[in-house]
N, CA, C and O of each residue as an XYZ file, in Angstrom:
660
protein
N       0.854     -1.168      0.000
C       0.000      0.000      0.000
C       0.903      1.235      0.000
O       1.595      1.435      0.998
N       0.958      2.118     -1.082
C       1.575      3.514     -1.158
C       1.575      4.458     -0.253
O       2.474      5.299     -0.236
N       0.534      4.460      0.664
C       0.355      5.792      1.500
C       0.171      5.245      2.865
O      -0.934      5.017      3.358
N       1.649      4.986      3.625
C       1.961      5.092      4.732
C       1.138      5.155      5.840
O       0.880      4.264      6.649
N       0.631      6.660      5.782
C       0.100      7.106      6.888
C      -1.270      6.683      6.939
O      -1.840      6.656      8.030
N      -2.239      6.141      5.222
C      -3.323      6.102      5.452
C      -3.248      4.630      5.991
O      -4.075      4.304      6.843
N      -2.101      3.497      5.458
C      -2.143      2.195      6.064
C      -2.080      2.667      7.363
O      -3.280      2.541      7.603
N      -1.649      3.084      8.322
C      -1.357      2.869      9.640
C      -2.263      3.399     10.118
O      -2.536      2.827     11.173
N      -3.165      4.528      9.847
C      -4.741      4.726      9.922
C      -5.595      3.772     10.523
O      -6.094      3.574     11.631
N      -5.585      2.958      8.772
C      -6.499      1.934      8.554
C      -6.178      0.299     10.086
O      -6.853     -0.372     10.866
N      -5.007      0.430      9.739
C      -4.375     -0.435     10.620
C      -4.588     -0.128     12.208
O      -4.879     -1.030     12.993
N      -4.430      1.125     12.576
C      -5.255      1.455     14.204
C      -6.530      0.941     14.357
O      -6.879      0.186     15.264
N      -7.491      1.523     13.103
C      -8.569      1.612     12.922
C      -8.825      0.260     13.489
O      -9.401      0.295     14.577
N      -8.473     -1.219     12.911
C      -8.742     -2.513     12.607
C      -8.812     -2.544     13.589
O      -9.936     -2.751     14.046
N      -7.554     -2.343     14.635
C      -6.933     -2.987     15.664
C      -8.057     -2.190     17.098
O      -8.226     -2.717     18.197
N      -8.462     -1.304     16.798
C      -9.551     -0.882     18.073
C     -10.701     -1.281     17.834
O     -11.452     -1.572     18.765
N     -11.100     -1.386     16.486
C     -12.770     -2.612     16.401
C     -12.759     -3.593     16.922
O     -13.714     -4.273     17.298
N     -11.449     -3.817     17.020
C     -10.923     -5.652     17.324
C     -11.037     -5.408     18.933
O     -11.744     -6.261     19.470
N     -10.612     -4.641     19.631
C     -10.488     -4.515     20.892
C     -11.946     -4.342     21.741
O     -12.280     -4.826     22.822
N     -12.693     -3.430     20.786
C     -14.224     -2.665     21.154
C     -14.988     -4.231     20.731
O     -15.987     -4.366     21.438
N     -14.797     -5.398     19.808
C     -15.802     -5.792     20.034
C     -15.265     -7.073     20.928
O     -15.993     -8.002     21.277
N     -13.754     -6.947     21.260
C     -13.770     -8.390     22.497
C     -14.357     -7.583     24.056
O     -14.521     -8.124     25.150
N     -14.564     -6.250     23.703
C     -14.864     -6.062     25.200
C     -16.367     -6.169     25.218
O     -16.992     -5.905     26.245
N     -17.052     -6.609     23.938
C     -18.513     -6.983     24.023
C     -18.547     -8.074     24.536
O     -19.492     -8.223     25.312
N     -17.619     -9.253     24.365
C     -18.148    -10.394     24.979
C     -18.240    -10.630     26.214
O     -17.187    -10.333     26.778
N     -19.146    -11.096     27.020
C     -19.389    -11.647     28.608
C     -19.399    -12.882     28.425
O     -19.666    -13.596     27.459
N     -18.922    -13.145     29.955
C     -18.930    -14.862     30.504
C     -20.052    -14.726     31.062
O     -20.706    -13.810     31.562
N     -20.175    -16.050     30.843
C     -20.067    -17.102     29.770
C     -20.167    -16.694     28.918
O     -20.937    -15.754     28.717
N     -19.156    -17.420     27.714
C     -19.248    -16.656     26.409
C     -19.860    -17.690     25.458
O     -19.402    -18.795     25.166
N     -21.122    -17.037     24.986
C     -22.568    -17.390     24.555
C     -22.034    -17.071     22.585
O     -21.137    -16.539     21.932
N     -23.100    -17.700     22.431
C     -22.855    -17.893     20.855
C     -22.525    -16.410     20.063
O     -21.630    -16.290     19.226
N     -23.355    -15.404     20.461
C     -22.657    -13.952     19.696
C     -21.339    -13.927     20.105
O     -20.463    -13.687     19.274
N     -20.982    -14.205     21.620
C     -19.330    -13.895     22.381
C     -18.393    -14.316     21.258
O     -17.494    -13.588     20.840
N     -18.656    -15.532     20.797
C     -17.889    -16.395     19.945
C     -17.708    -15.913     18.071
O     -16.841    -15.991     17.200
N     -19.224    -15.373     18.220
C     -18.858    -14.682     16.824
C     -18.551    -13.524     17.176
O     -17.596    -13.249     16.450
N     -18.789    -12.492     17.960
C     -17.542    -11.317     18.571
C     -16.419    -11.711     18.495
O     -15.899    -11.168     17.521
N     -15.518    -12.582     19.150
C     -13.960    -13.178     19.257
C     -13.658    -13.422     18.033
O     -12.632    -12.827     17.703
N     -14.338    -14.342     16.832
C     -14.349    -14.415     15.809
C     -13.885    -13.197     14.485
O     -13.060    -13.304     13.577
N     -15.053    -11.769     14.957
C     -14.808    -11.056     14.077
C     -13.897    -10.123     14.069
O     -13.742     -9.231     13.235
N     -12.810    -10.524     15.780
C     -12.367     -9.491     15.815
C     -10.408     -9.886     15.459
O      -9.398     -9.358     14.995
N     -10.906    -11.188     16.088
C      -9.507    -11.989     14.757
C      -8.971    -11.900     13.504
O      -7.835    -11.730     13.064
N     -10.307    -12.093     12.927
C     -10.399    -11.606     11.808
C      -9.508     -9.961     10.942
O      -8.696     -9.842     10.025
N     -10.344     -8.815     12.006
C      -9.772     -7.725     11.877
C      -8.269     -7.330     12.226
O      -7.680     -6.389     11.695
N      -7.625     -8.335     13.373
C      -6.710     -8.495     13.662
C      -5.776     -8.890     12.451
O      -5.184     -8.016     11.818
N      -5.664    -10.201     12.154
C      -5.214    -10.977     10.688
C      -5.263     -9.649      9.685
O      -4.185     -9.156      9.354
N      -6.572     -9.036      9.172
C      -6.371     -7.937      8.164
C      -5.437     -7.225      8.602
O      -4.556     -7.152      7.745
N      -5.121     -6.507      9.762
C      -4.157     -5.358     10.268
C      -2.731     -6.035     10.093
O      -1.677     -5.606      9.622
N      -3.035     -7.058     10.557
C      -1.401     -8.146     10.815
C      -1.226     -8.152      9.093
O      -0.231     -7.618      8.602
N      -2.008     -8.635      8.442
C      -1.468     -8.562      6.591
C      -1.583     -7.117      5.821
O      -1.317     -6.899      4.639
N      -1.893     -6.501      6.477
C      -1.853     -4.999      6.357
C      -0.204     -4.529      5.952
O       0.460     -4.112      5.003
N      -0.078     -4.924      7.411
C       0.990     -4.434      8.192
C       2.669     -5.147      8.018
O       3.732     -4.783      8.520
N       2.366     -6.221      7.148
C       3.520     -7.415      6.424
C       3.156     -6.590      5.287
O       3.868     -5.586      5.295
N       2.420     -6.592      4.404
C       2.773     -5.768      3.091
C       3.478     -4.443      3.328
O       4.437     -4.341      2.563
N       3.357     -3.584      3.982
C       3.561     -2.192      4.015
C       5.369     -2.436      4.585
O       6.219     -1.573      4.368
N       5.684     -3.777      5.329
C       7.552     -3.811      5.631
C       8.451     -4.516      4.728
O       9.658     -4.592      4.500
N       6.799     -5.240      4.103
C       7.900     -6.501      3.229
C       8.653     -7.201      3.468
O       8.836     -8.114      2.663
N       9.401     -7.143      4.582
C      10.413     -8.481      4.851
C      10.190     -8.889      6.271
O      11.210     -9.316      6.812
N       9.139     -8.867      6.996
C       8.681     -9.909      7.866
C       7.260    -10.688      7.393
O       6.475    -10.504      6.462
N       7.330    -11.652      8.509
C       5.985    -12.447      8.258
C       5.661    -12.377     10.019
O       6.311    -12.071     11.018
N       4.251    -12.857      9.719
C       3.376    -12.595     11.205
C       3.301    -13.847     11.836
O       3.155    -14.678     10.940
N       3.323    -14.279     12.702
C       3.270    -14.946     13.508
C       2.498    -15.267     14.950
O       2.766    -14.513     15.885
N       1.635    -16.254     15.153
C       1.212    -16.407     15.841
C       1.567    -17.221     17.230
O       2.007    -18.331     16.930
N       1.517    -17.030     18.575
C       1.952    -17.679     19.430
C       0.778    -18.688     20.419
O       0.359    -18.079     21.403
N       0.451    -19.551     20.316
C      -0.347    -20.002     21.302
C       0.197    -20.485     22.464
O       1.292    -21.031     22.336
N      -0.347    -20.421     23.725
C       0.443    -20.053     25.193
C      -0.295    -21.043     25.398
O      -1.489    -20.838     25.177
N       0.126    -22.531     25.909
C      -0.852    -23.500     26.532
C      -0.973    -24.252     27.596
O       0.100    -24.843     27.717
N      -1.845    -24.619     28.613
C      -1.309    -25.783     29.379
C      -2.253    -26.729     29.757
O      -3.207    -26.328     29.090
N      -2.666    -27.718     30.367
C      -3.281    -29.014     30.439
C      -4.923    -28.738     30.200
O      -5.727    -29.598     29.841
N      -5.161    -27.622     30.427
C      -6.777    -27.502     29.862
C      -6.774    -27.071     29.022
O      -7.942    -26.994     28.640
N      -5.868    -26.490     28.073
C      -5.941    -26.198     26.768
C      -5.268    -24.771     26.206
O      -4.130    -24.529     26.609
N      -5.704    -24.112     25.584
C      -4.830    -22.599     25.281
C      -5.128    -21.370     26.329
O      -6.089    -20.602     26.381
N      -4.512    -21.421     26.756
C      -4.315    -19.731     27.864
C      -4.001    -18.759     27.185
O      -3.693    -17.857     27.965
N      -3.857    -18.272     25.631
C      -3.685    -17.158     24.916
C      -3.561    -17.226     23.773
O      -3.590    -18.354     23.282
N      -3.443    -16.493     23.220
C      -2.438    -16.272     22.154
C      -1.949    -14.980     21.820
O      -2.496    -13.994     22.314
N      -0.887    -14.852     20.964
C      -0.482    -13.417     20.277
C      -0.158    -13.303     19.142
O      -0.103    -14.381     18.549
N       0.177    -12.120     18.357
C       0.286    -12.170     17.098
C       1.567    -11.150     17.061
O       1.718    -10.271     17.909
N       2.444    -11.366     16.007
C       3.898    -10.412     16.138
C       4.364    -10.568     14.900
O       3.985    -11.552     14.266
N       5.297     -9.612     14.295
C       5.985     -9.870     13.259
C       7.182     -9.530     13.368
O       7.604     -8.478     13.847
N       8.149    -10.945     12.656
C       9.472    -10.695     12.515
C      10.537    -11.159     11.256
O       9.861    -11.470     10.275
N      11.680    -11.267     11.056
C      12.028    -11.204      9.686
C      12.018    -12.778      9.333
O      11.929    -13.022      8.129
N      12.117    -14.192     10.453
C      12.285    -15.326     10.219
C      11.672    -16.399     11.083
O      11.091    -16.056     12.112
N      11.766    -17.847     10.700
C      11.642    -18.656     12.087
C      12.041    -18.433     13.073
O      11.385    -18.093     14.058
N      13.595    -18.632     12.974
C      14.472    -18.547     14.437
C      13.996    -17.747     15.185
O      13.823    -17.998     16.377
N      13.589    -16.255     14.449
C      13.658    -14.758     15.865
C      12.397    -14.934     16.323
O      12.189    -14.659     17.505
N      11.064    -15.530     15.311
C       9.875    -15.892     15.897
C      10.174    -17.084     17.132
O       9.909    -16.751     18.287
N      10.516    -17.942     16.974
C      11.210    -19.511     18.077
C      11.743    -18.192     19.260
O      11.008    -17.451     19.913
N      12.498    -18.214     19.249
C      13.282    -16.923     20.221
C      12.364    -16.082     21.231
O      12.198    -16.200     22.445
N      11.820    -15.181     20.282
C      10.693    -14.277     21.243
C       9.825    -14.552     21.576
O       9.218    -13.894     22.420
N       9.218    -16.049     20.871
C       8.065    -16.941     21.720
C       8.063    -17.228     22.898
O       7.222    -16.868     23.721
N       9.634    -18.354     23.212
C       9.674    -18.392     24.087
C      10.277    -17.636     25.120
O      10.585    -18.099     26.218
N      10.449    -16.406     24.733
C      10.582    -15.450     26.013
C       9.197    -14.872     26.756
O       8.739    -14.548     27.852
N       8.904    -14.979     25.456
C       7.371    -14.865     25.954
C       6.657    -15.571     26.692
O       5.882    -15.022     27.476
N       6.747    -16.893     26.617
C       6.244    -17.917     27.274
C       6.797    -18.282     28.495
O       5.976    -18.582     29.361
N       7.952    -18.336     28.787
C       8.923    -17.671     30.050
C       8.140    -17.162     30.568
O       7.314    -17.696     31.309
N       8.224    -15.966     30.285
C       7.371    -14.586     31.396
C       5.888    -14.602     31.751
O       5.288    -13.775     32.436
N       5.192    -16.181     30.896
C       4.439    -16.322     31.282
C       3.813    -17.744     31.687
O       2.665    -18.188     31.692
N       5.621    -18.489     32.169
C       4.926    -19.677     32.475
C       4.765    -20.422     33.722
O       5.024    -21.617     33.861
N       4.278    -19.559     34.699
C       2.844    -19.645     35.778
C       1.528    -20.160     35.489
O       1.000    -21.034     36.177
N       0.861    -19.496     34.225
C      -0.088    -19.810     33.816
C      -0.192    -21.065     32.244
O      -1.162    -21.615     31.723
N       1.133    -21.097     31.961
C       1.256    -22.065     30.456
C       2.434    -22.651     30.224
O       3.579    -22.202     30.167
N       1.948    -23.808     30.088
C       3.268    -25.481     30.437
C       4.200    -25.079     29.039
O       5.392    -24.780     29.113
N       3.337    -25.141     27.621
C       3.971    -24.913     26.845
C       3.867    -24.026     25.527
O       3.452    -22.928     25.899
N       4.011    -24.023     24.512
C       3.650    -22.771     23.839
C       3.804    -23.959     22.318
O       4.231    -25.096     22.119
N       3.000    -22.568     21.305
C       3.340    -23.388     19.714
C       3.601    -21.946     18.765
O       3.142    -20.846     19.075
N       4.237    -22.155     17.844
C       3.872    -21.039     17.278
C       3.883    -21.375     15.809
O       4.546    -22.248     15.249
N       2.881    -20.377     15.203
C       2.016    -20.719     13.752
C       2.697    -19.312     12.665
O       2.782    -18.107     12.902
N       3.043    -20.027     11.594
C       3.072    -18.618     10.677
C       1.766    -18.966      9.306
O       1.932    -19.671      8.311
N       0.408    -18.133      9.746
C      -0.811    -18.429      9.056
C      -0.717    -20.330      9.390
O      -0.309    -20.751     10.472
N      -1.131    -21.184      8.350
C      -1.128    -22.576      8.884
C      -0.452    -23.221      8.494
O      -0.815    -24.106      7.719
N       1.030    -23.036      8.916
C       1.912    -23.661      9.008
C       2.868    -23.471     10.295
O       3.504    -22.447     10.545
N       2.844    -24.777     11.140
C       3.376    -24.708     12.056
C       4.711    -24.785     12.172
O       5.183    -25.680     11.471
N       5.427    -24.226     12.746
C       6.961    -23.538     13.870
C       7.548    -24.004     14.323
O       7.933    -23.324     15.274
N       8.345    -25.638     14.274
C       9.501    -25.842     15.070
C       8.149    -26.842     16.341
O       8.477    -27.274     17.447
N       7.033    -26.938     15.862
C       6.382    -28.152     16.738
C       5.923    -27.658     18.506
O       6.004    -26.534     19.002
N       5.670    -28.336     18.846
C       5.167    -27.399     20.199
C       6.552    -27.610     21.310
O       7.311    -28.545     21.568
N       6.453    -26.718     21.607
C       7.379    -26.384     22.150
C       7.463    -26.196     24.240
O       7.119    -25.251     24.950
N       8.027    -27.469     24.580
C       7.716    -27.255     26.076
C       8.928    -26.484     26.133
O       9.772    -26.186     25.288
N       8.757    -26.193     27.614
C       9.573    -25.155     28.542
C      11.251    -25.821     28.933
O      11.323    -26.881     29.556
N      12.528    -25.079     28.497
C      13.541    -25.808     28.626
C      14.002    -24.982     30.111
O      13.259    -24.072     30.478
N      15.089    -25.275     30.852
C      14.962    -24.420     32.336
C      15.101    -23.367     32.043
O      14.412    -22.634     32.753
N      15.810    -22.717     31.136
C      16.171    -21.290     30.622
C      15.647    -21.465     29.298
O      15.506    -22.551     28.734
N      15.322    -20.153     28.761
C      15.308    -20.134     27.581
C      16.397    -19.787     26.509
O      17.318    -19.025     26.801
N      16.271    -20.413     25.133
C      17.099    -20.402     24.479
C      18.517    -18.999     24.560
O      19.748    -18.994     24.573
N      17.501    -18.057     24.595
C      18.604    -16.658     24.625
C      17.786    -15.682     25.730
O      16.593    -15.712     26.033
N      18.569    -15.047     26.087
C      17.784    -14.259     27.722
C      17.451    -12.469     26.367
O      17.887    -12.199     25.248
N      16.739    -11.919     27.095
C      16.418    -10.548     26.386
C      17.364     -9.612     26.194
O      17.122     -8.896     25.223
N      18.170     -9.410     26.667
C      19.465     -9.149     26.330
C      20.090     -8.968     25.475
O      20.618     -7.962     25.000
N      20.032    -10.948     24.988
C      21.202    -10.755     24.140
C      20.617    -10.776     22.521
O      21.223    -11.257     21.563
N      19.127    -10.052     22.486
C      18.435     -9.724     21.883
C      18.794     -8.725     20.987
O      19.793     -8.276     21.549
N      18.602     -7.835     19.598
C      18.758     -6.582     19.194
C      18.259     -5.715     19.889
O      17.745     -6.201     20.896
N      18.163     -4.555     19.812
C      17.311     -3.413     20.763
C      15.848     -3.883     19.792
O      14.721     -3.956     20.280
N      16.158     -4.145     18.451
C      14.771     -3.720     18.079
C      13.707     -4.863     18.120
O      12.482     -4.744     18.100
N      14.446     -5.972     18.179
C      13.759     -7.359     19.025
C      13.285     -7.404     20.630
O      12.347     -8.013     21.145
N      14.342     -6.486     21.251
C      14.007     -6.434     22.904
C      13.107     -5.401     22.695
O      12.132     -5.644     23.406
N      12.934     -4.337     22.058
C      11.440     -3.594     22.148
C      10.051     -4.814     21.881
O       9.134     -5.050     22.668
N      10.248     -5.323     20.765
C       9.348     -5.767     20.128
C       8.524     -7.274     21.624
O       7.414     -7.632     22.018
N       9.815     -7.573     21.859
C       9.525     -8.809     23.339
C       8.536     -7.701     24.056
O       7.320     -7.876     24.130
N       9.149     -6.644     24.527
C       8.724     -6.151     25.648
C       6.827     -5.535     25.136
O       5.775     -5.631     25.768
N       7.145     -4.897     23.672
C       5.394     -4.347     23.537
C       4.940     -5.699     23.781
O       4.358     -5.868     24.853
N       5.115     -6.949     22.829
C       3.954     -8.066     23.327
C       3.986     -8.531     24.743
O       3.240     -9.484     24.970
N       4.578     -8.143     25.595
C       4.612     -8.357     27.108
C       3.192     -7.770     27.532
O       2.167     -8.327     27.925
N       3.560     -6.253     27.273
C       2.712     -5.508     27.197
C       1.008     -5.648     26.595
O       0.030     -5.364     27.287
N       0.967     -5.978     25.649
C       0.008     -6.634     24.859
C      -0.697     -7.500     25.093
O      -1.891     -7.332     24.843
N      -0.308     -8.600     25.588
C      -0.425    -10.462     26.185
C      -0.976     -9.560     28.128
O      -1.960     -9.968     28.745
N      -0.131     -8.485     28.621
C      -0.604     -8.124     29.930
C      -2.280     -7.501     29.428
O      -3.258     -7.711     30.147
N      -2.340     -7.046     28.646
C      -3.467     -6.414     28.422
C      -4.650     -6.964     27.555
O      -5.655     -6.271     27.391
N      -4.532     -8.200     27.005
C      -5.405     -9.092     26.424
C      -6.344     -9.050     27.413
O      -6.287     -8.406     28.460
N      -7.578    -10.078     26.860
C      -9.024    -10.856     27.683
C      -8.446    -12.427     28.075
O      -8.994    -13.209     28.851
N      -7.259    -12.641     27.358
C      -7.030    -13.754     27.308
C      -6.574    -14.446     28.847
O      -6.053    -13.659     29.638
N      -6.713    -15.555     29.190
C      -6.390    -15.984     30.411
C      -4.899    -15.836     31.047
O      -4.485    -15.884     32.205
N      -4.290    -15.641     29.819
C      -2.333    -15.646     30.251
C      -2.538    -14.169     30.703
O      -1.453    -13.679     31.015
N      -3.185    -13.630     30.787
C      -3.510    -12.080     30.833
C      -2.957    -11.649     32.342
O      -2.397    -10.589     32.621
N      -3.269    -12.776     33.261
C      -3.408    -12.332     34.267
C      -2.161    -13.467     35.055
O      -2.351    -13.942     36.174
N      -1.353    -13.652     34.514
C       0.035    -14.137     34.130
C       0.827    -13.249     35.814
O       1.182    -12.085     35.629
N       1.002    -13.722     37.011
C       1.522    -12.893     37.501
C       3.280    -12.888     37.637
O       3.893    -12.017     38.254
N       3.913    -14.025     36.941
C       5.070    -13.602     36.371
C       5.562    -12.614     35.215
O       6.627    -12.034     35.002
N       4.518    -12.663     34.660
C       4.519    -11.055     33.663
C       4.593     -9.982     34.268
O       5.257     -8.981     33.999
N       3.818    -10.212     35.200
C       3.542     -8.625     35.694
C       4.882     -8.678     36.277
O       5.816     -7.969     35.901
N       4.922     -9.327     36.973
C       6.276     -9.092     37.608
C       7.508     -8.472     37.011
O       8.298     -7.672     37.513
N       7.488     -9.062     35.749
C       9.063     -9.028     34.821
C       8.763     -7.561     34.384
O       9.632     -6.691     34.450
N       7.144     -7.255     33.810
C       7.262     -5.905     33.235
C       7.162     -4.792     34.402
O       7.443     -3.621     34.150
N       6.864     -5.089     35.336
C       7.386     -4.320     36.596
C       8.396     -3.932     36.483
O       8.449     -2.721     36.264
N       9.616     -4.623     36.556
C      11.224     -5.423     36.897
C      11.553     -4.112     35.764
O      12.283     -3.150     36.006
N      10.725     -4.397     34.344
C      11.889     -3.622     33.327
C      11.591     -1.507     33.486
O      12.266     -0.548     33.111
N      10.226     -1.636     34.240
C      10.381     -0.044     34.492
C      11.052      0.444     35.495
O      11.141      1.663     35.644
């Protein structure tokens, strides 16, 4: 898309319908809840392919956060490859695994290096990250803290994003 500013517009735009209609859903979440969550994925995915055309050299990626009853989250991120997606997953999943045994991660439907349990450390600490990868860890920290989603309330997250202000 040629015009910058109107993609990133359009791309806010997506991304607060998406937000305005998960805060429609109530628990129990009843058959509209589900097509709410539904449509707002949806708008999500458009912003996320929005937002890969307009850099061109990443792809988006999805993270699912899981543990014995099933998925505690997910997130969505973009970066230039497998590896740095593998990498910031599981830092991600680190900081949030109180609430999730193990994690998977999807680029559209094709899966990532297989599901992925928790090793005692993770592969690389944040650190020894780029700056522009350790931003990118830290907004979905941020992001994943502020979901509906159950990892939401993750209190090793909070902790860590405490830790980094």
């Amino acid at each position: 898309m040629p015009d910058n500013d109107a993609t990133r517009l359009v791309v806010g735009r997506l991304f607060t319908y998406a937000a305005q209609a998960r805060r429609k859903v109530g628990l129990p979440v009843d058959h509209r809840g589900h097509q709410l969550i539904e449509l707002a994925e949806r708008l999500e995915d458009y912003a996320y392919q929005l937002l890969q055309e307009r850099s061109g050299s990443t792809s988006t990626y999805r993270v699912y956060f899981r543990s014995k009853a099933g998925i505690r989250g997910r997130h969505d991120f973009s970066v230039a490859d497998d590896e740095t997606a593998l990498t910031i997953a599981a830092l991600l999943a680190d900081a949030c695994s109180d609430e999730c045994a193990s994690f998977e991660v999807w680029q559209g439907t094709r899966r990532v290096g297989g599901d992925q349990a928790f090793a005692s450390q993770p592969r690389s600490s944040l650190e020894e990250l780029t700056e522009r990868q350790q931003a990118l860890t830290i907004e979905c920290e941020e992001a994943i803290r502020d979901s509906y989603f159950a990892i939401a309330s993750s209190r090793r997250l909070l902790k860590r994003l405490n830790g980094l202000r």
